[in-house]
ZAMARGU-4260 file (C-alpha; in steps of 0.2 Angstrom, whole numbers, plus 5000, padded with zeros to 4 digits):
<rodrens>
0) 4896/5143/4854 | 4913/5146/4848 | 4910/5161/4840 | 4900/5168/4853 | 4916/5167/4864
5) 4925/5172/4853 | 4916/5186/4849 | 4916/5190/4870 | 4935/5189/4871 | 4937/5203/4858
10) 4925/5213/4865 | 4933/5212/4883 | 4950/5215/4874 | 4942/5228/4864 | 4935/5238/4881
15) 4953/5234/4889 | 4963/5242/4876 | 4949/5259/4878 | 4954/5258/4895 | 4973/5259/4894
20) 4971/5272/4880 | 4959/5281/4893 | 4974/5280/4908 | 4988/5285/4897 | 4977/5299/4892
25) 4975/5303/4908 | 4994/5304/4912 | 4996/5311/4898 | 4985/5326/4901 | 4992/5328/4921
30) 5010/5327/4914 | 5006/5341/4903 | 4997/5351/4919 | 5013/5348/4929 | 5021/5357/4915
35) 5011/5372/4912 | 5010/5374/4930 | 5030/5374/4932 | 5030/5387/4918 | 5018/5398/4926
40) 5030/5398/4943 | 5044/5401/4932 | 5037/5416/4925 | 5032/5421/4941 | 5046/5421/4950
45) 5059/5428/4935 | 5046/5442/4935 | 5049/5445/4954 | 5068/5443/4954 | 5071/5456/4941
50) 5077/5470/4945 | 5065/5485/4944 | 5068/5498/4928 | 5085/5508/4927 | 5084/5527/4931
55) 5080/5537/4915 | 5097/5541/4910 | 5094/5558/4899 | 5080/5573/4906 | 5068/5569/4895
60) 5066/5553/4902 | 5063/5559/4921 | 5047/5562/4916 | 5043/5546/4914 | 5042/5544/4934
65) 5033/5557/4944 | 5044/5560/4958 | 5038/5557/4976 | 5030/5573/4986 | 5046/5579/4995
70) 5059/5576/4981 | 5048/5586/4969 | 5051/5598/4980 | 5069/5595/4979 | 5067/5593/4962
75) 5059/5612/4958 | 5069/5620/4972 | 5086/5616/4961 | 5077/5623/4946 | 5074/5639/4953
80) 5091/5640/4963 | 5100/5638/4947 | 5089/5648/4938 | 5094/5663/4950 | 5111/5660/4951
85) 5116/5656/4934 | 5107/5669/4929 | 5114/5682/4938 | 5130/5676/4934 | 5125/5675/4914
90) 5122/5696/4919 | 5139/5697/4924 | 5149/5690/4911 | 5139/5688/4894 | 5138/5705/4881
95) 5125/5693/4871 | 5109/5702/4872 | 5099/5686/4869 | 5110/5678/4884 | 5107/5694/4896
100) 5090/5694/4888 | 5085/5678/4894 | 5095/5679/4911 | 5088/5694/4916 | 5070/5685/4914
105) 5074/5672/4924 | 5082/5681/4938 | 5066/5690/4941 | 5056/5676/4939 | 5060/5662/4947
110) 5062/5671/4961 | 5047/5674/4962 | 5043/5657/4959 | 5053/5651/4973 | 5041/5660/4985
115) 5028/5652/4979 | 5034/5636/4980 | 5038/5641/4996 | 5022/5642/5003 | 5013/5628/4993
120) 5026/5618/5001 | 5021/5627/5018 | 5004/5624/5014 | 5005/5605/5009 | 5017/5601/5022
125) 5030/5591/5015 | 5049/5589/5020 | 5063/5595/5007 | 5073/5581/4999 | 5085/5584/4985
130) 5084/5576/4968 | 5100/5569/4963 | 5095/5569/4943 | 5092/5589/4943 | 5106/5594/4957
135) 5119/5584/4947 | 5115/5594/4930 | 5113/5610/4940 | 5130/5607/4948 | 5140/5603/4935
140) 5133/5616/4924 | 5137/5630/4939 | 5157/5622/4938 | 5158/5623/4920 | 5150/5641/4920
145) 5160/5646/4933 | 5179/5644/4923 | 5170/5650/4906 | 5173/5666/4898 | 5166/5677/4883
150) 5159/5665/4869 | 5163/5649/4879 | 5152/5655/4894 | 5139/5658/4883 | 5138/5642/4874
155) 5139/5634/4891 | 5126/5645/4898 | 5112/5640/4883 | 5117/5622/4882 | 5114/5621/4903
160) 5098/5626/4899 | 5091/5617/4886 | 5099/5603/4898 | 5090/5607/4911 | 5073/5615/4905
165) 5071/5598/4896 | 5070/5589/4913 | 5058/5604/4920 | 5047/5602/4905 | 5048/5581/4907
170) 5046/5582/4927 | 5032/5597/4930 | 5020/5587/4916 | 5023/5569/4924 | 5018/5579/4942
175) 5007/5589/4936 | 4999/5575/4929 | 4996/5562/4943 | 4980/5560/4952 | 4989/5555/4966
180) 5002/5571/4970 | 5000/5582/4983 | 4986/5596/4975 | 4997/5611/4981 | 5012/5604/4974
185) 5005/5598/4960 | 4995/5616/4955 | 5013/5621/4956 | 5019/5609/4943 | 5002/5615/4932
190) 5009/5634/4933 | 5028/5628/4928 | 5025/5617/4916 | 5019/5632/4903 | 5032/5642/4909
195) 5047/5628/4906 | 5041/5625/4889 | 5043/5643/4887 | 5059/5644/4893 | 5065/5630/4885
200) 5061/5635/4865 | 5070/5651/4870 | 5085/5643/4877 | 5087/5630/4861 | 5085/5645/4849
205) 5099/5655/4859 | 5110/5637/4858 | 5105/5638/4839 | 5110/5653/4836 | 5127/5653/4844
</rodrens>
């Protein structure tokens, strides 16, 4: 009878032990919970505080981001402005027949290229708003153009180019390439992107070669 209660008692401590195990188990298993959970918040919320990606900082890099409708507009009008104006300045200063070669070129055809993007703007109907990337390029290379003379003006001229036919080449194949952009504006940016390419192996082997 002894035995048997003793037996009993160890059987009783035996489950009560089981038990405990079970409810730290428990605890142990919520604790962890908690922690994954706060983790998970953590992550959450770091990712929502931090600060959206920096602007590309060179012109290859712009293409990266398709611009919105009406700065892509912006965006392609600077292009052809600077392409006519430093062009016909190039035509006025340079005796390099690669420089006047090229300038010439691209007098005559971006302006034709401004009317047609002329009237796929007119025909998309989306506002003008400049683009801060391409306007600073094309400003500063027009000031740097405008005191240069002989050789200098000629260095200047190819080195503006490759400057800023890389960001053409970068921005009319990140626009031409979204689903979401504005068909005429974006069958725009199909046409250009050919061209820029074009435009832009000539103007690094003028830079080479100077």
């Amino acid at each position: 009878m002894a035995g048997g209660t003793f037996a009993l008692e160890r059987s009783t401590q035996r489950l009560d032990n089981l038990l405990m195990e079970a409810v730290m188990l428990r605890k142990l298993m919520v604790a962890i919970g908690a922690m994954c959970l706060l983790g998970a918040c953590e992550q959450t919320r770091s990712a929502a505080m931090a600060p959206p990606p920096p602007a590309p900082s060179s012109p290859a890099g712009w293409g990266a981001y398709p611009l919105p409708d009406s700065q892509f507009v912006g965006f392609a009008q600077t292009v052809n402005d600077f392409e006519i104006q430093s062009g016909q300045l190039a035509l006025s200063r340079s005796s390099n027949q690669l420089v006047r070669g090229y300038a010439s070129r691209a007098v005559s055809e971006y302006t034709s290229d401004a009317q047609t993007l002329g009237r796929n703007r007119a025909e998309a109907g989306v506002s003008y708003a400049p683009d801060e990337n391409v306007k600073s390029i094309a400003d500063n290379a027009m000031s740097r153009l405008n005191s240069a003379q002989g050789s200098d003006f000629d260095r200047a001229y190819a080195d503006a180019q490759v400057r800023l036919q890389t960001a053409a080449v970068a921005q009319f194949g990140a626009y031409g390439g979204n689903a979401s952009a504005n068909g005429s504006l974006r069958r725009y940016a199909q046409q250009m992107l050919p061209k820029s390419q074009s435009y832009l192996e000539s103007a690094r082997q003028i830079h080479g070669g100077i």
